[in-house]
C-alpha positions as CSV (number, residue, x, y, z in Angstrom):
1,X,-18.3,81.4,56.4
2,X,-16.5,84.8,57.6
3,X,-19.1,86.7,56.3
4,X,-21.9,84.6,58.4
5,X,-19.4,84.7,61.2
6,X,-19.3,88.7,60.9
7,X,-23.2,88.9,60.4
8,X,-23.4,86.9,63.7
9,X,-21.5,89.4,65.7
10,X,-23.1,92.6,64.3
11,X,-26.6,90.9,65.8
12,X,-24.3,90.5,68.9
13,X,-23.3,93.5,69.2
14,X,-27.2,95.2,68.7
15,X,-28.5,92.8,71.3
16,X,-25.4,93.9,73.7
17,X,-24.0,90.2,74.0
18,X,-20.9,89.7,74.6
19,X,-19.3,87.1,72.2
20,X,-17.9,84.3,74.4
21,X,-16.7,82.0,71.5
22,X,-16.9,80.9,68.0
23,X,-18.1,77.2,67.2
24,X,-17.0,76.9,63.4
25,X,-17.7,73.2,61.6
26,X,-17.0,74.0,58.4
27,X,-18.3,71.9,55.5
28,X,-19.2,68.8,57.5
29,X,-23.1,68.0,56.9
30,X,-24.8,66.1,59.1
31,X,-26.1,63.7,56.3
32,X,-22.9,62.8,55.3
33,X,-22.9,61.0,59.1
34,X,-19.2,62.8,59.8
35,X,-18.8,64.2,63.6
36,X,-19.5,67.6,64.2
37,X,-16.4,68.3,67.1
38,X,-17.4,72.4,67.0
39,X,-21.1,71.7,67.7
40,X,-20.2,69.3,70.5
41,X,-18.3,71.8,71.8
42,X,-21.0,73.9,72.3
43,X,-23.2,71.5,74.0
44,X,-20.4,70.9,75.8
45,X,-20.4,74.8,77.0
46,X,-24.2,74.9,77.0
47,X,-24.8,72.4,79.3
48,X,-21.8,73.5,81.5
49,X,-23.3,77.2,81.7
50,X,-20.8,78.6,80.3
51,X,-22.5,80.1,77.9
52,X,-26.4,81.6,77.9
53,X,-27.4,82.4,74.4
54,X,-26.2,81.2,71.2
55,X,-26.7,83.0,67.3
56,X,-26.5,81.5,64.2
57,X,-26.9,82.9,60.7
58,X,-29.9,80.1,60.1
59,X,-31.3,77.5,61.9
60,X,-30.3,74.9,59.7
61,X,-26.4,75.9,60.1
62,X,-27.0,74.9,63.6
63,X,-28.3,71.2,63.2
64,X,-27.4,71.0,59.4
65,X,-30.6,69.3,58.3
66,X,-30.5,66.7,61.1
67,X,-33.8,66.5,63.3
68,X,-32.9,64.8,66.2
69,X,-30.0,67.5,66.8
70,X,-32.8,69.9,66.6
71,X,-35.3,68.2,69.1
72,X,-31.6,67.5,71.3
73,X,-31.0,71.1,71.3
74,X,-34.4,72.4,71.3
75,X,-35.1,70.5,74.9
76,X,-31.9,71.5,75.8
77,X,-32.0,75.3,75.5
78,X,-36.0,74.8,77.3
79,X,-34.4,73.4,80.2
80,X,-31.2,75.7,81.0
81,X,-33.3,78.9,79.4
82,X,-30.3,79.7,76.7
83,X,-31.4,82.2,74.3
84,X,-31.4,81.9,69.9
85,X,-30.9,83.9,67.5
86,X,-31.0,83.9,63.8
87,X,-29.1,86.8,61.7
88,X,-31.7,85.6,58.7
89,X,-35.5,85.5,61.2
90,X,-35.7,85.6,64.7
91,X,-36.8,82.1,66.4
92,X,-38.0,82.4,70.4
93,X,-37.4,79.2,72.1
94,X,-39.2,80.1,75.2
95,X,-42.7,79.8,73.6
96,X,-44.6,77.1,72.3
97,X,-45.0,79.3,68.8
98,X,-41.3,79.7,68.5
99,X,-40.2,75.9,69.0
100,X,-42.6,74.9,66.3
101,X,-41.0,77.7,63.4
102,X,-37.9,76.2,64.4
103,X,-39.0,72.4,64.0
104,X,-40.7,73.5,60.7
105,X,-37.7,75.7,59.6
106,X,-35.6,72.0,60.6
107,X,-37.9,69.9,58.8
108,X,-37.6,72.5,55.7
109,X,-33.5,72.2,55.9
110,X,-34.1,68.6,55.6
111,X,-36.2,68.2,53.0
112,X,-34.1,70.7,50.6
113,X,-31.1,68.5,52.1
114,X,-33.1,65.1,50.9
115,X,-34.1,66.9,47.1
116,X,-30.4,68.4,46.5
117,X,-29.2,65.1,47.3
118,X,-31.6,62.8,44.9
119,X,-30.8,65.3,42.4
120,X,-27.5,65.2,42.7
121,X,-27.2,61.3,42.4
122,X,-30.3,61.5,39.4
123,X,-27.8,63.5,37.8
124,X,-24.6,61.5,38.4
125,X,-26.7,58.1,37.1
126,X,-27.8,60.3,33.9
127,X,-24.0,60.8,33.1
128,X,-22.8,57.4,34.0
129,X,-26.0,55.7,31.7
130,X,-24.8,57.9,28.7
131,X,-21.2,57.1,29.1
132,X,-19.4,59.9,29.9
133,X,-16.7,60.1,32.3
134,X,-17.5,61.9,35.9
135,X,-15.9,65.3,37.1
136,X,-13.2,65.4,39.6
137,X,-10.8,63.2,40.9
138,X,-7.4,62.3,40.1
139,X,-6.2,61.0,36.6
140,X,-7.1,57.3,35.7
141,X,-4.4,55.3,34.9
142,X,-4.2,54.4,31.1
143,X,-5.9,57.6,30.2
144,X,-5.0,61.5,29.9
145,X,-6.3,64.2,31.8
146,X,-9.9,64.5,30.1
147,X,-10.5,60.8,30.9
148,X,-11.4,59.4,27.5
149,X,-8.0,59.5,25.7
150,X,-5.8,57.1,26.0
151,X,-2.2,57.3,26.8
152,X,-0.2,54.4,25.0
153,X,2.8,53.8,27.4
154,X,0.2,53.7,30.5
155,X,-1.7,51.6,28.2
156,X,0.8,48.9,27.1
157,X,1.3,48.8,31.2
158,X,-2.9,47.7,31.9
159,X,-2.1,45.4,29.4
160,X,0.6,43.5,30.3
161,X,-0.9,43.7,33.9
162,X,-3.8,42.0,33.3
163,X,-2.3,39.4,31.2
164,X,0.0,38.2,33.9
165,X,-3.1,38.0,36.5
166,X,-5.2,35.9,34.3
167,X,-1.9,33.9,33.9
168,X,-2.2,33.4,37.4
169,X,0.4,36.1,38.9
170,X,-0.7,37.1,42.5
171,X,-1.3,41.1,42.6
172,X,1.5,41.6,45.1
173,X,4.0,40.3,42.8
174,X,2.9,42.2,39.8
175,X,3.3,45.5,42.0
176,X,6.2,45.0,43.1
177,X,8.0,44.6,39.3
178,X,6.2,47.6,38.5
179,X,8.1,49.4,41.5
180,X,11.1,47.7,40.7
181,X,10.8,48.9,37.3
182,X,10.1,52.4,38.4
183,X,6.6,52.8,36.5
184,X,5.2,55.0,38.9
185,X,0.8,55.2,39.3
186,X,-1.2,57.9,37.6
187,X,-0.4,60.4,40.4
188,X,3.3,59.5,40.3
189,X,3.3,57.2,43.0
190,X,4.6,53.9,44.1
191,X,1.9,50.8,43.2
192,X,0.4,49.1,46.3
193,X,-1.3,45.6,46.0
194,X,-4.9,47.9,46.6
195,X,-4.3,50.5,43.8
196,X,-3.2,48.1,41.3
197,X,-6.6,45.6,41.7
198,X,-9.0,48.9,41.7
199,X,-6.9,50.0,38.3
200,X,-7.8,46.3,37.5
201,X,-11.0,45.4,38.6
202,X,-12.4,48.8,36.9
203,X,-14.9,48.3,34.0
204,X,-12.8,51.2,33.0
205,X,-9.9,49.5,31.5
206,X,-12.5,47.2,29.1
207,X,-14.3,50.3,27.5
208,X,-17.7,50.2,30.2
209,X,-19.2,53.1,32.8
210,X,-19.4,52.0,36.2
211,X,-21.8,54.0,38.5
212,X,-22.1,52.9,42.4
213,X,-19.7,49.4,41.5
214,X,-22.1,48.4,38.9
215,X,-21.6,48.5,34.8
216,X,-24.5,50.5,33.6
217,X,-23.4,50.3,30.2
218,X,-20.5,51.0,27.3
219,X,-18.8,54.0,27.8
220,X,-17.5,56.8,25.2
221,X,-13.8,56.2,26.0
222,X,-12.2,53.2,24.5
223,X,-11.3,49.9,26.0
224,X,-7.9,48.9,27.1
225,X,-8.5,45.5,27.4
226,X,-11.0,43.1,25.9
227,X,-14.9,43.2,27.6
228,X,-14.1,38.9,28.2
229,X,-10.9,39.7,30.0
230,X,-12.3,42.5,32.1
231,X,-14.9,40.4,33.3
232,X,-12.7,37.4,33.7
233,X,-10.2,39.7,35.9
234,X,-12.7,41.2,37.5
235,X,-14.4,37.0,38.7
236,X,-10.8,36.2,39.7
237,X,-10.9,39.1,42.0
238,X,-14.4,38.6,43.3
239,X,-13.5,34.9,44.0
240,X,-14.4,34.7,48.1
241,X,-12.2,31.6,47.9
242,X,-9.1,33.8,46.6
243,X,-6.7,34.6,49.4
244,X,-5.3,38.2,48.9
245,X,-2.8,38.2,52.5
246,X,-0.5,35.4,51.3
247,X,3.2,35.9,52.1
248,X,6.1,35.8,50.1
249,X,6.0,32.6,48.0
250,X,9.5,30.9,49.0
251,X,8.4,27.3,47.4
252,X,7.3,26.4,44.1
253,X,5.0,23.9,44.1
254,X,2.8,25.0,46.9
255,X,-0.7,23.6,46.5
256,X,0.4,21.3,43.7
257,X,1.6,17.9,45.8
258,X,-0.6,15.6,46.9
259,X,-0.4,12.7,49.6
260,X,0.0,9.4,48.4
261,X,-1.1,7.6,51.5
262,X,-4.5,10.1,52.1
263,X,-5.1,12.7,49.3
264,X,-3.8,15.5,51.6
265,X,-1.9,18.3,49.9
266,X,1.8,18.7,50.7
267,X,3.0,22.0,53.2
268,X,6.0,23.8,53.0
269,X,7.5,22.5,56.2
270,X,11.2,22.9,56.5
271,X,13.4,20.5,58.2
272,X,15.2,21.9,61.6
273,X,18.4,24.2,59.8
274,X,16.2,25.3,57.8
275,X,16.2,22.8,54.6
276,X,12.7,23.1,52.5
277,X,10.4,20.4,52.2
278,X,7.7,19.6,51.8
279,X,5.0,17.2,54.2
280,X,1.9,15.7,54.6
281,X,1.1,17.5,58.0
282,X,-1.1,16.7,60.5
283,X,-2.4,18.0,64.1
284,X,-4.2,21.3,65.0
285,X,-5.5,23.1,61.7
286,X,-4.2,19.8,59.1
287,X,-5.8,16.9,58.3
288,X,-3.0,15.0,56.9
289,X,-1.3,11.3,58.0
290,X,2.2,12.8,58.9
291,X,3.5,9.9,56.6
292,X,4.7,11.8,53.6
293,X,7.9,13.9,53.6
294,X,10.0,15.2,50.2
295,X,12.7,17.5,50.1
296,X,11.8,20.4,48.0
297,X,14.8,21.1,46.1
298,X,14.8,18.0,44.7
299,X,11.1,18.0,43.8
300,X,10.9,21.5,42.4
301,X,14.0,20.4,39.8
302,X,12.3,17.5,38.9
303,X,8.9,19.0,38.3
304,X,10.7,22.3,36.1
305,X,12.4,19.9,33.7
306,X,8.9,17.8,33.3
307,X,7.1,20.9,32.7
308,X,10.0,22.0,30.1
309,X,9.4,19.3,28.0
310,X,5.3,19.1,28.6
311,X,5.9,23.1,27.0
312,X,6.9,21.3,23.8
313,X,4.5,18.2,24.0
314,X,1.6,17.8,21.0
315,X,-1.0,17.3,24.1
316,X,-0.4,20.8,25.7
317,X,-0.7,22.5,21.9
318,X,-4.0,20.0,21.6
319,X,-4.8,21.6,25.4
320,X,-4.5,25.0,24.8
321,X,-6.3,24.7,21.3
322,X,-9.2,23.0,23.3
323,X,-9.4,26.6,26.1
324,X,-9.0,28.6,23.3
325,X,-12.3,27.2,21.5
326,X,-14.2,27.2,25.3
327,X,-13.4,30.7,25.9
328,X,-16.7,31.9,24.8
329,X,-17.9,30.0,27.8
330,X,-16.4,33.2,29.4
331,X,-19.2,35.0,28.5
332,X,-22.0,32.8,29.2
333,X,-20.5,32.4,32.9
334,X,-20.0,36.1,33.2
335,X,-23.6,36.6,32.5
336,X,-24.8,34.4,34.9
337,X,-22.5,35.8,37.9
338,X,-23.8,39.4,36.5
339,X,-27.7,37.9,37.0
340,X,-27.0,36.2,40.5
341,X,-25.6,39.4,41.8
342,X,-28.5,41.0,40.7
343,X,-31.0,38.6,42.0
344,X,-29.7,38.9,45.1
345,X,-29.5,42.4,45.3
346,X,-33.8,41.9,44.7
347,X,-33.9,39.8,47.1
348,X,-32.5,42.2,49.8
349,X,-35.2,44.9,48.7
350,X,-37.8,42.5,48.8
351,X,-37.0,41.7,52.3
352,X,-36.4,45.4,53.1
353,X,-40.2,45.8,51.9
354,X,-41.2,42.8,54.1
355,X,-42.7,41.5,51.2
356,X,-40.5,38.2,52.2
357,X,-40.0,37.0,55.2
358,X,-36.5,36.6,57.2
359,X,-36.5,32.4,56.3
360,X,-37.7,32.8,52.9
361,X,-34.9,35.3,52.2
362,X,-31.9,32.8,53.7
363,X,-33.7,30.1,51.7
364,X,-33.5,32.0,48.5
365,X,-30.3,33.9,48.9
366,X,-28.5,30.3,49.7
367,X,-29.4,28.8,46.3
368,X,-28.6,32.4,44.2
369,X,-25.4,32.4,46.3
370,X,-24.6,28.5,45.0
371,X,-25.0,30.2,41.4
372,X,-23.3,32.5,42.0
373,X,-19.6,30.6,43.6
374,X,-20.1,28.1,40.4
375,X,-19.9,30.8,38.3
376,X,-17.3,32.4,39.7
377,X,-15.1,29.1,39.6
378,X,-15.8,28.6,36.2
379,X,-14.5,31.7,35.5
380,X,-11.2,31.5,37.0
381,X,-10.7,28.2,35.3
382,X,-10.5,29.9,32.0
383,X,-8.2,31.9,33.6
384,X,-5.3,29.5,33.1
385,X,-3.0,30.1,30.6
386,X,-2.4,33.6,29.2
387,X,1.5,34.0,30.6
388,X,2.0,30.1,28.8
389,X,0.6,30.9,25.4
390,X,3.9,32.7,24.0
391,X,5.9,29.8,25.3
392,X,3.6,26.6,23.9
393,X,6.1,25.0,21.5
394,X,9.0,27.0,22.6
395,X,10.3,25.2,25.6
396,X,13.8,26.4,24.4
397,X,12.5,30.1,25.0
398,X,11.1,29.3,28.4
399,X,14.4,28.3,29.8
400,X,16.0,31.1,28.7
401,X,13.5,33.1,30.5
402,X,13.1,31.0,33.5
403,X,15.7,32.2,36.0
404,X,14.9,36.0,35.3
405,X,11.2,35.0,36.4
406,X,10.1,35.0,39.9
407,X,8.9,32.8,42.1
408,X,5.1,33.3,41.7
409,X,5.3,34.1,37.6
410,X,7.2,30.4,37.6
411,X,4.2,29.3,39.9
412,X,1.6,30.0,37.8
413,X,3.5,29.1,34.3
414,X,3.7,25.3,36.4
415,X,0.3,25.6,37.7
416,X,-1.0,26.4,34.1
417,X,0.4,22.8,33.1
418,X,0.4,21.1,35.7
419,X,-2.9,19.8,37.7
420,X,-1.2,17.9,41.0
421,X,1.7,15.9,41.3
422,X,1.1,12.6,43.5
423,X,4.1,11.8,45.8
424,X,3.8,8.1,47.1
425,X,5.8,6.7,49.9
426,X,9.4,6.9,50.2
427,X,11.8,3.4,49.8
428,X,13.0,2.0,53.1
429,X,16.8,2.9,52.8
430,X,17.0,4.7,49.6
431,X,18.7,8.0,50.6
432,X,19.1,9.3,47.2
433,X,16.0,11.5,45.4
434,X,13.7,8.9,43.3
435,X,11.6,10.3,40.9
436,X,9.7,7.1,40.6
437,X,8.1,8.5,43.8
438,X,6.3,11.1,42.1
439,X,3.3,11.0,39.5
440,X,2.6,14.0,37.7
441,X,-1.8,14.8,36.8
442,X,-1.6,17.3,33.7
443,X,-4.1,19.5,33.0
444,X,-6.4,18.6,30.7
């Protein structure tokens, strides 16, 4: 750039201008679609006069490839009479021979701008088909510097990660241990909610190449986790129906209690003083009967201890048995979310090529896109279990554990048993907690 800059002032100086200013964007192309404040400048300055002739070291450093800059700029200098110069050829705006070298000498820039950059992405698919790991960029976690070792400590940390999201720990909460724990990111850093799900949503971690957020294949560093859990984890995450903003869980059983009078679920809605419970609500955004109230202390206990002893039931050992021999579903599910996304991605280039028609793609899209949301809900059904498996039979372990869990990892361990819990109507003058109230739904 300083040696264009000083090439630039030497044709100054021959030509007797006298340099008024320097308009410097450096490394911003106009392809990339990035503003270009220096070159607005200096329309700025053209159009005010302040300036009457401009010199570049080539046209194409002036509109960077970009043809309607050049026609802009072109009309521009026509109209005021501003003078251009070119250290590299000589381009006279004031003559109908002149504005056309320029607008071939723009169309050039752009086509060797256009050919660099299919090259350049040609190249980058060529490396991500074969399997090797792309240039640049910071360390991956789990991995050392040349991208295809693996580093066991990092390792043992993607690991246990992904276990406790497929056993139904939200993202947030798994980030936070880690900072708690002071296991800092691959660049030494604190985790944040949106590092930690790229880190696990990367075909990395499972032993694939990704190129442009698609898996074009295996790649020649080694997996982390299994392929069936990486495209489990990477379902959950896609799930549209997966809420990624929620607060601080503060009650247990959220989601889990049902209405006995309408089917509703139960909502954390706490008593005035601030004592939890939970309700049947109704009114603006609920569609609930207002007729169910528990208080959650009570409810929570109750539900623990049931799930305690469900830990050590024969059913819940004959449950687990039964996911364990329909996890191969995984795979079959997996597939077909991998084949809807790609169907619809067809359908969007058919309808770019008008080859379909604006009703005929909404048609077709809704029925891939049906595919699709079953498949993804299958997906994160096998999801269940995971954090429960060391504790099946063990119930004695569990409790041991239970108070040095938090809120969400005890969520998920009761959500993994536990299907719904019906709460029916409350006895007229019975003040104390009654269990008989409530009506547990195990998961199958």
């Amino acid at each position: 750039m300083q040696r264009q800059i000083a090439d630039c002032e030497r044709l100054a100086e021959s030509r007797r201008w006298v340099v008024a200013d320097r308009y410097v964007d450096d490394d911003i192309s106009a392809w990339s679609g990035r503003r270009r404040p220096e070159f607005e400048r200096l329309l700025l300055d053209v159009r005010s006069g302040a300036i009457r002739g401009v010199l570049v070291y080539h046209l194409d450093r002036l509109t960077r490839g970009d043809l309607r800059e050049l026609e802009s700029f072109v009309a521009l200098c026509e109209e005021l009479g501003v003078e251009l110069g070119c250290v590299t050829g000589e381009v006279d705006l004031a003559t109908s021979a002149g504005r056309l070298t320029a607008r071939m000498l723009g169309s050039l820039a752009r086509y060797e701008s256009d050919h660099k950059s299919e090259r350049i992405r040609r190249k980058h698919l060529e490396i991500a088909e074969s399997g090797r790991p792309s240039g640049g960029g910071s360390r991956p976690y789990g991995y050392e510097d040349d991208k295809v070792t693996v580093r066991p400590a990092e390792a043992a940390v993607v690991a246990e990660c992904a276990k406790r999201l497929l056993a139904g720990e939200p993202v947030r909460s798994i980030a936070q241990d880690l900072n708690e724990r002071g296991v800092p990111t691959s660049t030494g850093g604190q985790w944040s909610p949106q590092s930690l799900r790229r880190m696990l949503a990367s075909a990395r971690i499972s032993g694939h190449r990704e190129h442009r957020g698609e898996i074009v294949g295996p790649a020649e560093w080694p997996g982390i986790i299994s392929t069936e859990d990486g495209a489990k984890i990477r379902a959950l995450l896609a799930n549209p129906e997966r809420r990624t903003n929620k607060a601080a869980r503060r009650y247990l059983l959220g989601g889990l209690l049902v209405c006995g009078h309408c089917g509703e679920k139960l909502v954390a809605r706490p008593r005035t003083g601030g004592k939890r419970r939970y309700a049947c609500a109704r009114g603006v955004g609920f569609s609930g009967c207002g007729k169910t109230y528990i208080n959650a202390d009570e409810v929570e206990h109750f539900v623990t201890l049931a799930v305690l002893h469900r830990v050590d039931s024969r059913d819940l050992q004959r449950t687990m048995e039964r996911r364990r021999e329909t996890a191969p579903d995984a795979e079959r599910w997996w597939k077909e979310a991998e084949a809807a996304n790609e169907q619809l991605e067809e359908l969007a280039a058919e309808y770019g090529r008008r080859e379909i028609t604006i009703g005929e793609w909404k048609a077709a899209r809704k029925e891939v896109e049906s595919r699709l949301s079953t498949a993804r809900k299958q997906l994160a059904k096998l999801t269940h279990g995971g954090l429960l498996d060391s504790y099946v039979g063990h119930s004695d372990r569990l409790r041991a554990d239970w108070d040095n869990l938090d809120l969400s990892q005890q969520h998920a361990l009761v959500a993994a048993v536990l299907d719904s819990v019906r709460v029916g109507p409350a006895r007229r003058g019975y003040n104390r907690f009654d269990e008989s109230r409530l009506e547990p739904v195990w998961r199958p």
